[in-house]
C-alpha positions as a printed NumPy array, in Angstrom:
array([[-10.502,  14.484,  -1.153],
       [ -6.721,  14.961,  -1.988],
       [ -4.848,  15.096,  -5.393],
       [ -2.062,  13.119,  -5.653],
       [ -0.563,  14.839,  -8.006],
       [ -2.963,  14.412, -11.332],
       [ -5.998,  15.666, -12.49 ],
       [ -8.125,  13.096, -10.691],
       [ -8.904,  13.833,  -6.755],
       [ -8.496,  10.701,  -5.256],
       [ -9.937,   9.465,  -1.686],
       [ -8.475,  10.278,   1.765],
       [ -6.426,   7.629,   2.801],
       [ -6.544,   5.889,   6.281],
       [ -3.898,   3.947,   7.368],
       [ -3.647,   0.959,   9.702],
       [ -0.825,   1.628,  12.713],
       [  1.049,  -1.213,  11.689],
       [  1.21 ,  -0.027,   8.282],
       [  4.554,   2.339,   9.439],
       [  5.839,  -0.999,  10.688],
       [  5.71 ,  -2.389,   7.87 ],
       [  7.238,   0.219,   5.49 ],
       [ 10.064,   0.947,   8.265],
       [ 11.236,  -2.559,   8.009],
       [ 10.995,  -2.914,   3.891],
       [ 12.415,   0.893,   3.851],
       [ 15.446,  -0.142,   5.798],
       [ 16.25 ,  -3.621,   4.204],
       [ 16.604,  -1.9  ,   0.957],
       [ 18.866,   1.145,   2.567],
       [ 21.048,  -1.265,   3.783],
       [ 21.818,  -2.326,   0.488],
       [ 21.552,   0.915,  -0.994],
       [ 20.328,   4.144,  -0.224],
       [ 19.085,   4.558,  -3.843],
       [ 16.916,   1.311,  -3.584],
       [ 15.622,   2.638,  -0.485],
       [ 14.505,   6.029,  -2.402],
       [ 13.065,   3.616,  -5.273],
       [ 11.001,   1.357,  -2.78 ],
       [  9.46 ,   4.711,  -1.2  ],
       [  9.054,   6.092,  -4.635],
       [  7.133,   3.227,  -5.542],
       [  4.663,   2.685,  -2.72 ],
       [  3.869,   6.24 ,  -3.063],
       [  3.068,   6.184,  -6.21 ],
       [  0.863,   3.043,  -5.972],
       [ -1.119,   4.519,  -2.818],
       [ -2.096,   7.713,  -5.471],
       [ -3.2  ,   4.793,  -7.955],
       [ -5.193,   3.329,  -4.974],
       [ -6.818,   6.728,  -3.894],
       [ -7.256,   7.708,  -7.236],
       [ -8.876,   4.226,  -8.677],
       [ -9.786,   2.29 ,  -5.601],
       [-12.067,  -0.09 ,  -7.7  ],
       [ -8.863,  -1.065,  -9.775],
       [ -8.072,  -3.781,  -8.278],
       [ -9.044,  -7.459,  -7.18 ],
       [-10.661,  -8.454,  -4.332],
       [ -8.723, -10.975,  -2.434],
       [-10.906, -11.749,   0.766],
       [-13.942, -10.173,   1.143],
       [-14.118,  -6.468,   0.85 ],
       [-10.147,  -6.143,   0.921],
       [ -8.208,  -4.898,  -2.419],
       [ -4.261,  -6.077,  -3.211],
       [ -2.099,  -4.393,  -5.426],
       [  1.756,  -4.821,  -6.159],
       [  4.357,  -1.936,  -5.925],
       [  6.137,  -1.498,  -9.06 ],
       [  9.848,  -3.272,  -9.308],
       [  9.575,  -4.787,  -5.255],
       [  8.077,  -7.621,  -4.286],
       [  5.394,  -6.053,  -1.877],
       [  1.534,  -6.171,  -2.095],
       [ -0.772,  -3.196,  -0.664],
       [ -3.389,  -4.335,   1.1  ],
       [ -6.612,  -1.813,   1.425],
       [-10.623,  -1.508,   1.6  ],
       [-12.195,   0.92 ,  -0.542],
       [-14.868,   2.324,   2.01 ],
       [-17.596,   5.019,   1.09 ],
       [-15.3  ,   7.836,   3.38 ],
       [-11.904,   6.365,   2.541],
       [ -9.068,   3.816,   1.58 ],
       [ -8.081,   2.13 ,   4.431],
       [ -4.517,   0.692,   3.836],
       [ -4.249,  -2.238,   6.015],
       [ -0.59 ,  -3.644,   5.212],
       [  2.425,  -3.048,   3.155],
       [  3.625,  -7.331,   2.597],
       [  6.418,  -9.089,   1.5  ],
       [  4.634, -10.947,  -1.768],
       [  6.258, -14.165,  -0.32 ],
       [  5.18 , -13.36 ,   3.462],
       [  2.817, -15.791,   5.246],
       [ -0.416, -14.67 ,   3.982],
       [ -2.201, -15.838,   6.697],
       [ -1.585, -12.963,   8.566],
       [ -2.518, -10.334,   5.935],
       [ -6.665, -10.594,   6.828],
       [ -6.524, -10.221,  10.382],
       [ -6.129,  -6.511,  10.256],
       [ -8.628,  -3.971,  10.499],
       [ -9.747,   0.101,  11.066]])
């Protein structure tokens, strides 16, 4: 177990390989329109991912044993499973992406 930065330890996190994907394209959309925005987005996903690791059972189930959560200010939803050993972060998503693809991942 890690802290994130509070009192609570939170959960190791395991990330899906697509999840850098994901944050690379979303990180450099909002450079290009400003490097600040860019710093903001990061900000904000890392602070969500301590919220997931730190309160996994949060937030809603969406389909079956996978968790969403929104990143404050940006449209993007976190998609994870709380497991006994770990989060697993599936996706970083665009909240207006085709959410068909956002349950076919897996770890």
């Amino acid at each position: 177990m890690t802290n994130c930065g509070g009192e609570l330890m939170a959960k190791k996190r395991r990330y899906h390989p697509s999840v850098a994907d994901d944050l690379s394209a979303a990180v450099s959309y909002y450079d290009n329109i400003s490097v600040e925005l860019g710093n903001r987005f990061r900000a904000s996903v890392r602070k969500r991912l301590c919220v997931i690791a730190e309160h996994p059972q949060s937030f809603a189930r969406i389909h079956r044993e996978m968790r969403a959560t929104m990143t404050d200010r940006f449209p993007y939803a976190i998609l994870y499973e709380d497991r006994a050993e770990c989060i697993a972060v599936l996706g970083v998503f665009h909240a207006a992406s085709d959410q068909a693809g956002w349950f076919t991942r897996s770890l």
